[in-house]
mmCIF entry with sequence, helices, sheets and N, C-alpha, C, O atoms, coordinates in Angstrom:
data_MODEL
# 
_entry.id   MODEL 
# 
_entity.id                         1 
_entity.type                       polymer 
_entity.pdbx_number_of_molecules   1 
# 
_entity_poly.entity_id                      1 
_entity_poly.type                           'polypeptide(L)' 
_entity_poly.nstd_linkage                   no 
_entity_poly.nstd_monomer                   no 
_entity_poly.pdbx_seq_one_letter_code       
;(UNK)(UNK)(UNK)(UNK)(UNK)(UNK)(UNK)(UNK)(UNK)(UNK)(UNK)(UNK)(UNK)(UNK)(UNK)(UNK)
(UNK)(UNK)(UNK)(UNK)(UNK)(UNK)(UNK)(UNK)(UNK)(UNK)(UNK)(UNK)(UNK)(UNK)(UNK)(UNK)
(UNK)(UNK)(UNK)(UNK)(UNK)(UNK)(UNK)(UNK)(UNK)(UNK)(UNK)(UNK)(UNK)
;
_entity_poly.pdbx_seq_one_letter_code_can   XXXXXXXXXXXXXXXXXXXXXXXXXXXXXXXXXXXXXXXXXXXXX 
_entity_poly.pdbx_strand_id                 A 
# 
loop_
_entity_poly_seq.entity_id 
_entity_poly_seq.num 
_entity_poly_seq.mon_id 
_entity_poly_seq.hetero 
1 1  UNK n 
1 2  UNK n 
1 3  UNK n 
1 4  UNK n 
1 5  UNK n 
1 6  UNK n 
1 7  UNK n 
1 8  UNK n 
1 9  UNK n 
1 10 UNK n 
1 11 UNK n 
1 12 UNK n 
1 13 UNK n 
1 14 UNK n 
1 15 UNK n 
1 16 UNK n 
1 17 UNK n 
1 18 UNK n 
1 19 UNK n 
1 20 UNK n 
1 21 UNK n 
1 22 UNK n 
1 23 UNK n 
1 24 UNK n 
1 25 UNK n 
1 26 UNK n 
1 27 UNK n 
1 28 UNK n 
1 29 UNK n 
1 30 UNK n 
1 31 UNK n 
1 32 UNK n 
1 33 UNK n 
1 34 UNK n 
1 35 UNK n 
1 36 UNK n 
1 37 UNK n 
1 38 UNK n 
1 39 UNK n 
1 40 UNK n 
1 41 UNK n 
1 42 UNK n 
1 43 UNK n 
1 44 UNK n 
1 45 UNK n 
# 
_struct_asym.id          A 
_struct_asym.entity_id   1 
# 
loop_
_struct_conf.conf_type_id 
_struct_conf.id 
_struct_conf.pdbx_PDB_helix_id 
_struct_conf.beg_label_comp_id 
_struct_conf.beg_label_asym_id 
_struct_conf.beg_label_seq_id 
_struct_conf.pdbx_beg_PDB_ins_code 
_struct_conf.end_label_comp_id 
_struct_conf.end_label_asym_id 
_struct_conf.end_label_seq_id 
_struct_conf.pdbx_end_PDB_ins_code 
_struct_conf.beg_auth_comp_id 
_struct_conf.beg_auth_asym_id 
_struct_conf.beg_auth_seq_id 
_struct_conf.end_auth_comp_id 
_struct_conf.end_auth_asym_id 
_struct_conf.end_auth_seq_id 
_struct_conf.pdbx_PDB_helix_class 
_struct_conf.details 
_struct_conf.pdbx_PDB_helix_length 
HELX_P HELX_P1 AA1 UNK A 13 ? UNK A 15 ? UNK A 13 UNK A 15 5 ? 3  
HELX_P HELX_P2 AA2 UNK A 31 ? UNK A 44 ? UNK A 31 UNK A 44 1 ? 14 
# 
_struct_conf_type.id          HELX_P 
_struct_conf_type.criteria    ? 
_struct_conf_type.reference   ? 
# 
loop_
_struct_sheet.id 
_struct_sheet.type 
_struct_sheet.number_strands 
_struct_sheet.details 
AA1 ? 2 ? 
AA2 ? 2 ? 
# 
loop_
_struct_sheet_order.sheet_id 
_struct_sheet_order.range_id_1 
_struct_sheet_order.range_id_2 
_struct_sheet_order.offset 
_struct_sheet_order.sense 
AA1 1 2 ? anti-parallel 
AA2 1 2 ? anti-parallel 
# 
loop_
_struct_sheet_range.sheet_id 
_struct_sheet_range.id 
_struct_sheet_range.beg_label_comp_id 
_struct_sheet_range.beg_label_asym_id 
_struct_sheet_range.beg_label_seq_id 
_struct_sheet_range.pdbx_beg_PDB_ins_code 
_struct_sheet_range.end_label_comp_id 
_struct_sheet_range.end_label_asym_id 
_struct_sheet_range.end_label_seq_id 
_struct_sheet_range.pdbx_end_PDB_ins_code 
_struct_sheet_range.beg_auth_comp_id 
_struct_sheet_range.beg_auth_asym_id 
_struct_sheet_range.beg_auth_seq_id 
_struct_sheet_range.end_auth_comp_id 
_struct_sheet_range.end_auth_asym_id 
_struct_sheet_range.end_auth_seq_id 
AA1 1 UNK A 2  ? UNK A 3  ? UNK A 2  UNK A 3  
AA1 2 UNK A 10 ? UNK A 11 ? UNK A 10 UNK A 11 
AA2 1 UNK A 17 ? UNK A 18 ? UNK A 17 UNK A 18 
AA2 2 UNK A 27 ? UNK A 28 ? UNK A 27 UNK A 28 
# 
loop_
_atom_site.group_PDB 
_atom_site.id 
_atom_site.type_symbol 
_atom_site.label_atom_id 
_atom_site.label_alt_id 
_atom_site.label_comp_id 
_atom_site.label_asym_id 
_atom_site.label_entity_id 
_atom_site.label_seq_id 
_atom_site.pdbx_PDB_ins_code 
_atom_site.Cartn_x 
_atom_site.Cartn_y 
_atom_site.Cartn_z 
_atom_site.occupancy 
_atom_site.B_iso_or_equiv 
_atom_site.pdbx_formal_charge 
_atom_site.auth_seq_id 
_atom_site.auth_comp_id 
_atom_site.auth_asym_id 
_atom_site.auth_atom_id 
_atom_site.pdbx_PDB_model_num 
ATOM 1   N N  . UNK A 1 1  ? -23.923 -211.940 -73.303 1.00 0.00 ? 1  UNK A N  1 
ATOM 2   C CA . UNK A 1 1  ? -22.839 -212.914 -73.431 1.00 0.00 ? 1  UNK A CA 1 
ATOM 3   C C  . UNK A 1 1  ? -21.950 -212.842 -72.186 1.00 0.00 ? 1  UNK A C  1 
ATOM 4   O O  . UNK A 1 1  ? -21.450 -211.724 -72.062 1.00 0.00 ? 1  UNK A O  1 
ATOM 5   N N  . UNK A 1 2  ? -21.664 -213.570 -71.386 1.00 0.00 ? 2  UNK A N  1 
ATOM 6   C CA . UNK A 1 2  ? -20.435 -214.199 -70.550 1.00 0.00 ? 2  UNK A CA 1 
ATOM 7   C C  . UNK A 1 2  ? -19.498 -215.288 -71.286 1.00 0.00 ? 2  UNK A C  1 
ATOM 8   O O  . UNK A 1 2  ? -19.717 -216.216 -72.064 1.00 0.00 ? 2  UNK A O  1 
ATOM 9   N N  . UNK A 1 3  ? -18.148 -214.643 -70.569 1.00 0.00 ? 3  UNK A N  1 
ATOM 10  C CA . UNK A 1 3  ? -16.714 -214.571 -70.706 1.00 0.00 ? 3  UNK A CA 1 
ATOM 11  C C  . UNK A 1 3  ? -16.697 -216.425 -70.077 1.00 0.00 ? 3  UNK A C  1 
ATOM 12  O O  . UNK A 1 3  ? -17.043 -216.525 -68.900 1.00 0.00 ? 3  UNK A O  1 
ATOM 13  N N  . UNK A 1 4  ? -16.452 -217.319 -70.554 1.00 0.00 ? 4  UNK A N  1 
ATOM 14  C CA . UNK A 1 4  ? -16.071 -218.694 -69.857 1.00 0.00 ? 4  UNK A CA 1 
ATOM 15  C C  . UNK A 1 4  ? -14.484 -218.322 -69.222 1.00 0.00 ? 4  UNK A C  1 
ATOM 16  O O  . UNK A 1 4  ? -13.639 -218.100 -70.088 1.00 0.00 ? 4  UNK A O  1 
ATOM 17  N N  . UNK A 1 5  ? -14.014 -218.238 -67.733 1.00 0.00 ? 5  UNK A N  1 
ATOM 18  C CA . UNK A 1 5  ? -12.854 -217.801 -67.784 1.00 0.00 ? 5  UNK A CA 1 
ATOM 19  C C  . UNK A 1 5  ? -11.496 -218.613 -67.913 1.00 0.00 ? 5  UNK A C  1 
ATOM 20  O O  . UNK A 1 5  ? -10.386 -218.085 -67.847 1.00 0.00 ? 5  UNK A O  1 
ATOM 21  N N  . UNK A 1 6  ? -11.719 -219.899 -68.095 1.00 0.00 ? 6  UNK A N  1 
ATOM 22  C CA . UNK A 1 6  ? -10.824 -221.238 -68.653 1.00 0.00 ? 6  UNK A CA 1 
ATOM 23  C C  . UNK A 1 6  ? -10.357 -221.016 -70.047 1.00 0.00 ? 6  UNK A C  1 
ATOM 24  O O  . UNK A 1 6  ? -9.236  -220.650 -70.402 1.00 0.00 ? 6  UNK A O  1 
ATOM 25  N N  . UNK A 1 7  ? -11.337 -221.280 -70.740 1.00 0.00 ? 7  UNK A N  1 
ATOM 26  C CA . UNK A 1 7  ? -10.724 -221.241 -72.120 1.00 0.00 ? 7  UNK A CA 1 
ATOM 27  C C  . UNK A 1 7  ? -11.035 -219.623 -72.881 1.00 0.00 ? 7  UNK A C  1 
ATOM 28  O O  . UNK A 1 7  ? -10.298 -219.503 -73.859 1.00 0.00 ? 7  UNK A O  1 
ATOM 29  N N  . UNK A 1 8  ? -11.558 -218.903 -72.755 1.00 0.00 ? 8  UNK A N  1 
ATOM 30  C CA . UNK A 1 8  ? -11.989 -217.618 -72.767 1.00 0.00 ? 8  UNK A CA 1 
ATOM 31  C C  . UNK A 1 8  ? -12.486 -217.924 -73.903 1.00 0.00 ? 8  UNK A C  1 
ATOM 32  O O  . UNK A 1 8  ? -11.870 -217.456 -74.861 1.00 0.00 ? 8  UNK A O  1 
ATOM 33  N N  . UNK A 1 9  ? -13.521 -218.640 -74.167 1.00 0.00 ? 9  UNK A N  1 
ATOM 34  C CA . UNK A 1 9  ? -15.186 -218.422 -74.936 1.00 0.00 ? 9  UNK A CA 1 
ATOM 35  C C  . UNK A 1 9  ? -16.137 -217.603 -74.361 1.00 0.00 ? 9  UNK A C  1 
ATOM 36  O O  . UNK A 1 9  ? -16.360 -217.587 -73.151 1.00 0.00 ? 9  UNK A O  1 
ATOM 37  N N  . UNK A 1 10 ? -16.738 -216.887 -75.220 1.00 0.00 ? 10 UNK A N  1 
ATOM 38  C CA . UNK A 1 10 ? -17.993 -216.145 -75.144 1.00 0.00 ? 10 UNK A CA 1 
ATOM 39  C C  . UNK A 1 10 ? -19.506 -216.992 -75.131 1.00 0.00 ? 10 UNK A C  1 
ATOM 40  O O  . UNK A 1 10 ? -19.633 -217.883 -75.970 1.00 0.00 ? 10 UNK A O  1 
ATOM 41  N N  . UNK A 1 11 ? -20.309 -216.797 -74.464 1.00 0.00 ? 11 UNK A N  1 
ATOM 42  C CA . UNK A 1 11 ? -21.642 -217.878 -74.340 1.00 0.00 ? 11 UNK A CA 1 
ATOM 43  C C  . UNK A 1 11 ? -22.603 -217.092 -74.365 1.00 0.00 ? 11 UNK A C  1 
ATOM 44  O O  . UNK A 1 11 ? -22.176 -215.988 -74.029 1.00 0.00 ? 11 UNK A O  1 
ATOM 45  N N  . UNK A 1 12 ? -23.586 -217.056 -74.562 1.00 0.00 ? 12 UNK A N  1 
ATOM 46  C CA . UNK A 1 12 ? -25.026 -216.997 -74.080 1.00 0.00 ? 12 UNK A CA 1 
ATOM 47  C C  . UNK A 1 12 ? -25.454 -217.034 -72.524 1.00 0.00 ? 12 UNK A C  1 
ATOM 48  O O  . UNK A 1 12 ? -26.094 -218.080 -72.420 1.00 0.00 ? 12 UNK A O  1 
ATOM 49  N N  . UNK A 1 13 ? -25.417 -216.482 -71.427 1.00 0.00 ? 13 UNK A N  1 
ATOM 50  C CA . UNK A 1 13 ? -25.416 -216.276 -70.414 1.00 0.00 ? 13 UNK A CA 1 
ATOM 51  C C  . UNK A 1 13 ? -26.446 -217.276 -70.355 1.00 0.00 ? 13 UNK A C  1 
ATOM 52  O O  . UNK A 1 13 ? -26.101 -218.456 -70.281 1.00 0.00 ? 13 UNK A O  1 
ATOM 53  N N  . UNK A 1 14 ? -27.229 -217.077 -70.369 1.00 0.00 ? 14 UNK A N  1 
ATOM 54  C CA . UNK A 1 14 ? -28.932 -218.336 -70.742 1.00 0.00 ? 14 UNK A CA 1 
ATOM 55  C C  . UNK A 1 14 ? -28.168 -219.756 -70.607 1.00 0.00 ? 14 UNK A C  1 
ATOM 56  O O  . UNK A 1 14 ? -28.363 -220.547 -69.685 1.00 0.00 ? 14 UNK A O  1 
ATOM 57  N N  . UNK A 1 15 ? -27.247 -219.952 -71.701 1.00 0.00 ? 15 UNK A N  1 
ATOM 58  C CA . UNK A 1 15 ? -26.501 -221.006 -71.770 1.00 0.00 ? 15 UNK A CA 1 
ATOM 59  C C  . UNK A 1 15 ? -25.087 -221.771 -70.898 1.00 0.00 ? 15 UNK A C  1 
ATOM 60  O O  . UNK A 1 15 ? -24.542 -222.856 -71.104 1.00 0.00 ? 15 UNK A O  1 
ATOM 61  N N  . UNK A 1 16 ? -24.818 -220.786 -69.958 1.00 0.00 ? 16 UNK A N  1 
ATOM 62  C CA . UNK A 1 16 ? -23.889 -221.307 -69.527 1.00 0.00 ? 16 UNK A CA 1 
ATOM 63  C C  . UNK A 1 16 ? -24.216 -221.810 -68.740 1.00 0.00 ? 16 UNK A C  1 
ATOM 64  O O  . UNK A 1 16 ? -25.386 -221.904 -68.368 1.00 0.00 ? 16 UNK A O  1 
ATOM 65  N N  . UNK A 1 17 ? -23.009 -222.408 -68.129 1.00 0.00 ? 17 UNK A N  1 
ATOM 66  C CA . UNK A 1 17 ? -22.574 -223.231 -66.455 1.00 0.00 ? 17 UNK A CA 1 
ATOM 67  C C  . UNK A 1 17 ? -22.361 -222.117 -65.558 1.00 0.00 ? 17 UNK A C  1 
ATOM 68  O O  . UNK A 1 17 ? -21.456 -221.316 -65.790 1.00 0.00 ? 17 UNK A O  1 
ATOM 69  N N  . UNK A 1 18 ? -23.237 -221.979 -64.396 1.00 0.00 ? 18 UNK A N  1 
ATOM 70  C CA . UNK A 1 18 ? -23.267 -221.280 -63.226 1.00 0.00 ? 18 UNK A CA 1 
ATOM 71  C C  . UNK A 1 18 ? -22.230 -221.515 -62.119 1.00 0.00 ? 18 UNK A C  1 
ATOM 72  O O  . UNK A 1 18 ? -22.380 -222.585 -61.530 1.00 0.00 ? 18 UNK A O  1 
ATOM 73  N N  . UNK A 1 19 ? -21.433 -220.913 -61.800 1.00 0.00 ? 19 UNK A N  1 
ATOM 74  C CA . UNK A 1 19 ? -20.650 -220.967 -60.829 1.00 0.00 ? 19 UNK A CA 1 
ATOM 75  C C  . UNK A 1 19 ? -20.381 -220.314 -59.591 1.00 0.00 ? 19 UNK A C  1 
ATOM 76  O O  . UNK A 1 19 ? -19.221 -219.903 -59.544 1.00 0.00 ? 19 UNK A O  1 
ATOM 77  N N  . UNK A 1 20 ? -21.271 -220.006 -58.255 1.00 0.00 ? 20 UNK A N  1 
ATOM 78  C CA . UNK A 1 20 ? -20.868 -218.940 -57.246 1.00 0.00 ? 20 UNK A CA 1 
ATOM 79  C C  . UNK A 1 20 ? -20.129 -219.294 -56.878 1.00 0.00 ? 20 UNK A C  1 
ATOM 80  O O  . UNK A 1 20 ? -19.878 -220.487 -57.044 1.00 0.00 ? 20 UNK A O  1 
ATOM 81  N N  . UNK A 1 21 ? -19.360 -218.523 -56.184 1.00 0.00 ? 21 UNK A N  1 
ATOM 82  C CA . UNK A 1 21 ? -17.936 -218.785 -55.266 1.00 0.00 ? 21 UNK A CA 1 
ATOM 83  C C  . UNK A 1 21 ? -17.724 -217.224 -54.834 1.00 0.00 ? 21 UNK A C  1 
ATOM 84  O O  . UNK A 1 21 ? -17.578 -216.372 -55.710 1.00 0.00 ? 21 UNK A O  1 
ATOM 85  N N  . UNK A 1 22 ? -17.714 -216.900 -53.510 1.00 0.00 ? 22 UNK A N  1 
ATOM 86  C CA . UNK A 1 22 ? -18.058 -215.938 -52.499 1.00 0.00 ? 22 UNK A CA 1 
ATOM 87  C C  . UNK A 1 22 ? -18.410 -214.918 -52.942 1.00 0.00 ? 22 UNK A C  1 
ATOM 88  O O  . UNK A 1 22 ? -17.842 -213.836 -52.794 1.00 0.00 ? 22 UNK A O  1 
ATOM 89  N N  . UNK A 1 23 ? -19.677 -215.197 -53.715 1.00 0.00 ? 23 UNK A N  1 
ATOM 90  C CA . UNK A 1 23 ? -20.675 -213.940 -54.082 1.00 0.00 ? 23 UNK A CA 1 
ATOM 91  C C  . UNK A 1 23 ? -20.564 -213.587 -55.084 1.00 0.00 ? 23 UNK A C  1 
ATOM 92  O O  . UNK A 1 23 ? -21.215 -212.623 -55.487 1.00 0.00 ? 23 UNK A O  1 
ATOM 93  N N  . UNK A 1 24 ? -19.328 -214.525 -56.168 1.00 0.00 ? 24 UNK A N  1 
ATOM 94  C CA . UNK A 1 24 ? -19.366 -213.523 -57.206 1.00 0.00 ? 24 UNK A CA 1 
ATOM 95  C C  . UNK A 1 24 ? -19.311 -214.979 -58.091 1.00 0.00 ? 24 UNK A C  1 
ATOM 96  O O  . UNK A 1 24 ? -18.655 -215.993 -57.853 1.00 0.00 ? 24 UNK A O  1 
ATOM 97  N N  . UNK A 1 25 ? -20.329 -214.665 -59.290 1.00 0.00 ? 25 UNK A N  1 
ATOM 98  C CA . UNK A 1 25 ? -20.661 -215.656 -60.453 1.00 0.00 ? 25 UNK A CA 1 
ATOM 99  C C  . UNK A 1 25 ? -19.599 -215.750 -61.093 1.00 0.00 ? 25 UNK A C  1 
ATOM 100 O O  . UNK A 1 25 ? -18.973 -214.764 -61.479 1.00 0.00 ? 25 UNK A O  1 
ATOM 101 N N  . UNK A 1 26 ? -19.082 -217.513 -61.390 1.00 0.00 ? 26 UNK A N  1 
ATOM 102 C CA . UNK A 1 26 ? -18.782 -217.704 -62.850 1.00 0.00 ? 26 UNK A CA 1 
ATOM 103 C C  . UNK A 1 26 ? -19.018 -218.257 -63.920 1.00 0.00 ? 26 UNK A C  1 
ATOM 104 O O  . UNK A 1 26 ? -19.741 -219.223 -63.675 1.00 0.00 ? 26 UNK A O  1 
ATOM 105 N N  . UNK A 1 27 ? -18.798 -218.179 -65.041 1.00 0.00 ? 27 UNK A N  1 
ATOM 106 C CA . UNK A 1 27 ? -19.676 -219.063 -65.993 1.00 0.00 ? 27 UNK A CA 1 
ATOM 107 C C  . UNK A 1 27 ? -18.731 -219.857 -66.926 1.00 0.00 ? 27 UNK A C  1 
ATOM 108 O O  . UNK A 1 27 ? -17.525 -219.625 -66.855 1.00 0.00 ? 27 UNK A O  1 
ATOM 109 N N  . UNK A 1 28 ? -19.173 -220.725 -67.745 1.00 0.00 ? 28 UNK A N  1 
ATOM 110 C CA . UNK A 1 28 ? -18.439 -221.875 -68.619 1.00 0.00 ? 28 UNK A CA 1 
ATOM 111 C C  . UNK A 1 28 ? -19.527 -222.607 -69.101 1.00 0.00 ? 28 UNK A C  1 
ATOM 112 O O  . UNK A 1 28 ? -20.656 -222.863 -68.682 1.00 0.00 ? 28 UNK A O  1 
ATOM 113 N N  . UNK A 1 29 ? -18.548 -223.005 -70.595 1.00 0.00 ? 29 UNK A N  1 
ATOM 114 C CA . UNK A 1 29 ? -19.411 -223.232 -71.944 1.00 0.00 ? 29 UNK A CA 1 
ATOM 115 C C  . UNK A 1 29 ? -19.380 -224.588 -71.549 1.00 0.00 ? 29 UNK A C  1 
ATOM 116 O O  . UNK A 1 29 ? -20.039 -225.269 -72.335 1.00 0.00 ? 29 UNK A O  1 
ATOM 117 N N  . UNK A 1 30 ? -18.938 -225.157 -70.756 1.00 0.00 ? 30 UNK A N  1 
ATOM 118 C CA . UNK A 1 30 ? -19.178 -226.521 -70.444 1.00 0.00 ? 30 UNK A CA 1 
ATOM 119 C C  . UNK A 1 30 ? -18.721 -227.390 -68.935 1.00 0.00 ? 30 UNK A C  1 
ATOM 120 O O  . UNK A 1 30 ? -18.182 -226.719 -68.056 1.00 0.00 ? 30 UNK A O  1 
ATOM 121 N N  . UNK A 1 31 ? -18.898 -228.484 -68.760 1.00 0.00 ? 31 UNK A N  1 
ATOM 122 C CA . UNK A 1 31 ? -18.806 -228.583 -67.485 1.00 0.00 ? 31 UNK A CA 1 
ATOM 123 C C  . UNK A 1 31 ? -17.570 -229.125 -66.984 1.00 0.00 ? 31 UNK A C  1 
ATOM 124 O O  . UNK A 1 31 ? -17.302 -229.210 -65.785 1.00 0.00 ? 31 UNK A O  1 
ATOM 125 N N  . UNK A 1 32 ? -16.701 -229.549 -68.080 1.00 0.00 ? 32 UNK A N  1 
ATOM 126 C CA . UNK A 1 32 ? -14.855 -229.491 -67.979 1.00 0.00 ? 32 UNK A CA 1 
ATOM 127 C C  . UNK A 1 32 ? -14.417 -228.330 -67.689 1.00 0.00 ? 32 UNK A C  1 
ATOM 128 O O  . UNK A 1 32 ? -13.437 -228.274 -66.946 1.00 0.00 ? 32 UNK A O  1 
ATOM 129 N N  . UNK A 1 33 ? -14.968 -227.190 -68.149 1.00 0.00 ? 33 UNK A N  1 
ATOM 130 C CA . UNK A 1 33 ? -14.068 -226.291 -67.901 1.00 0.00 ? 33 UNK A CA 1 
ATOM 131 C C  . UNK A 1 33 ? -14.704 -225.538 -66.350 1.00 0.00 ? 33 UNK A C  1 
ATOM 132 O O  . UNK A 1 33 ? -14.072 -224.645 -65.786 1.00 0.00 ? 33 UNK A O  1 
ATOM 133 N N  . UNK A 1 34 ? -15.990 -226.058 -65.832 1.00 0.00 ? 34 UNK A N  1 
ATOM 134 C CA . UNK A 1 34 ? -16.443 -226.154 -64.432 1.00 0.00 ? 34 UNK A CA 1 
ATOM 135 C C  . UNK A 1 34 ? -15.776 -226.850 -63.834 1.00 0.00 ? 34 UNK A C  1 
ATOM 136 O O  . UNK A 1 34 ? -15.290 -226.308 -62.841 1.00 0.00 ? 34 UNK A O  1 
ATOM 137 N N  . UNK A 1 35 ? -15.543 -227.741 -63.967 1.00 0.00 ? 35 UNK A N  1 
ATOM 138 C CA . UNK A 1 35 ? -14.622 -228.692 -62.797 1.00 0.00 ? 35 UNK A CA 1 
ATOM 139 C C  . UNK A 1 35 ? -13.026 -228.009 -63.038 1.00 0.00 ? 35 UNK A C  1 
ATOM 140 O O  . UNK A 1 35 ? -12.486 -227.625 -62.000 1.00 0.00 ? 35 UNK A O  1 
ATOM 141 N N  . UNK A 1 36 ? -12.165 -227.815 -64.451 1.00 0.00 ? 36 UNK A N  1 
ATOM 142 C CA . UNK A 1 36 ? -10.968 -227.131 -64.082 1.00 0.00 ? 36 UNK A CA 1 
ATOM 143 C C  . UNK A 1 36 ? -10.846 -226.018 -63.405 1.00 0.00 ? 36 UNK A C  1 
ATOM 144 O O  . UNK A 1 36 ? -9.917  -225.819 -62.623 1.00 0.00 ? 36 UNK A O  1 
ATOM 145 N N  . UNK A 1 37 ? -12.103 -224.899 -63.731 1.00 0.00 ? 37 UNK A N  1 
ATOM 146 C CA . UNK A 1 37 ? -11.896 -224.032 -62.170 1.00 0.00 ? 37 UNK A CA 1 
ATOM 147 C C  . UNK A 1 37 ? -12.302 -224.480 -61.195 1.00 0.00 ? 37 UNK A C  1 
ATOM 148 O O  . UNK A 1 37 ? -11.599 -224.046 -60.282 1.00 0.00 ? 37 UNK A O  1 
ATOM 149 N N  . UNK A 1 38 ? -13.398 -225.417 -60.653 1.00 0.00 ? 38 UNK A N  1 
ATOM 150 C CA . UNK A 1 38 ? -13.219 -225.579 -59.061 1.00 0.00 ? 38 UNK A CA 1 
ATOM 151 C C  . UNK A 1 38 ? -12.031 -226.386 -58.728 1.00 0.00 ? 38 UNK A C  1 
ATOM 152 O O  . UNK A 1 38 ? -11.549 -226.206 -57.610 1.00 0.00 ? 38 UNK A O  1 
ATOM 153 N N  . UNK A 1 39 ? -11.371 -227.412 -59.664 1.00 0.00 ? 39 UNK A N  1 
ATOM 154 C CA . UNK A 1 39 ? -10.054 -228.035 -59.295 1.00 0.00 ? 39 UNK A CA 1 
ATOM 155 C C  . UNK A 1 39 ? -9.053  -226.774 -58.918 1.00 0.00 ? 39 UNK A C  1 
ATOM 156 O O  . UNK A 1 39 ? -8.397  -226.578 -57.895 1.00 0.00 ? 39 UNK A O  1 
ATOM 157 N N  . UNK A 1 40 ? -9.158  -226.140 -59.898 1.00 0.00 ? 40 UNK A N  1 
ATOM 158 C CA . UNK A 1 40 ? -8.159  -224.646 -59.600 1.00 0.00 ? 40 UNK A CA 1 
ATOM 159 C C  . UNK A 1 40 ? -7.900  -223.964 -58.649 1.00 0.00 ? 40 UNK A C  1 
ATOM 160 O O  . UNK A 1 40 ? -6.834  -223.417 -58.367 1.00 0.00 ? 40 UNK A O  1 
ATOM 161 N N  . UNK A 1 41 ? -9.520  -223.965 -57.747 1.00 0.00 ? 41 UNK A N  1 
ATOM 162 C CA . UNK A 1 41 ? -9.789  -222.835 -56.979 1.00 0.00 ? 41 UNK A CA 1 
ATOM 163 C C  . UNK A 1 41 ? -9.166  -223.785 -55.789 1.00 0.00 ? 41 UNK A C  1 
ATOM 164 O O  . UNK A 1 41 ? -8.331  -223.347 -54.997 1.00 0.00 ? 41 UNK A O  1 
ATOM 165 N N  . UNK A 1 42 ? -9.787  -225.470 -55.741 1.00 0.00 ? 42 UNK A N  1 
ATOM 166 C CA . UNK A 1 42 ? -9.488  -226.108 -54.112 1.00 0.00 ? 42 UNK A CA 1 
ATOM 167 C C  . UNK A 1 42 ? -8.232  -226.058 -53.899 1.00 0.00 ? 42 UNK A C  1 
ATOM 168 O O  . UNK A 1 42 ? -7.800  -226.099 -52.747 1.00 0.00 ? 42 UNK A O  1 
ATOM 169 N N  . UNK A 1 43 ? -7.407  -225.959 -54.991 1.00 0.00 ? 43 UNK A N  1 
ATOM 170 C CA . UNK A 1 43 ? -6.031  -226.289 -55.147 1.00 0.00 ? 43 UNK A CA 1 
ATOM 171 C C  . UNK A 1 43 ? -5.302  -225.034 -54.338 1.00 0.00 ? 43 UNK A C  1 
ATOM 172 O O  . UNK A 1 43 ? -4.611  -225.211 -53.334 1.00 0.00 ? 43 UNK A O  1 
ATOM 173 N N  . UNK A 1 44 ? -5.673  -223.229 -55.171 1.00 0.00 ? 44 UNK A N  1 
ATOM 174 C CA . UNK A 1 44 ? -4.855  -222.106 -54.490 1.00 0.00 ? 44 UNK A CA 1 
ATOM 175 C C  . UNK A 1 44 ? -5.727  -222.170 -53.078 1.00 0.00 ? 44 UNK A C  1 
ATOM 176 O O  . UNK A 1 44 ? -4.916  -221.862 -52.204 1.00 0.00 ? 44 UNK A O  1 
ATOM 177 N N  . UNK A 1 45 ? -7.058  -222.439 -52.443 1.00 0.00 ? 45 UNK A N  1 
ATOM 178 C CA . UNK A 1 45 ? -7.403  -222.160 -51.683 1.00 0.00 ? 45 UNK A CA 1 
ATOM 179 C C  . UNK A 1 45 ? -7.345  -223.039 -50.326 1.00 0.00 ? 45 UNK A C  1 
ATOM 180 O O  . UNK A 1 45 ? -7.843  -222.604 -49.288 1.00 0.00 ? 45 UNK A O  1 
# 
């Protein structure tokens, strides 16, 4: 199981949304909460 780190759901690793960003994976139970972290990330970065 992986941690979705938006809404903090638990998933099925198998099942999630893949996310790299400088080497280190993230995952999400869906692809809203993929786009609110890369909105997140362009935003502090």
């Amino acid at each position: 199981m992986v941690k979705d780190e938006i809404c903090n759901t638990y998933i099925p690793e198998d099942e999630a949304l893949k996310e790299v960003r400088n080497g280190q994976a993230h995952y999400f139970c869906s692809e809203e909460c993929r786009k609110k972290f890369l909105s997140s990330k362009n935003k502090a970065g």
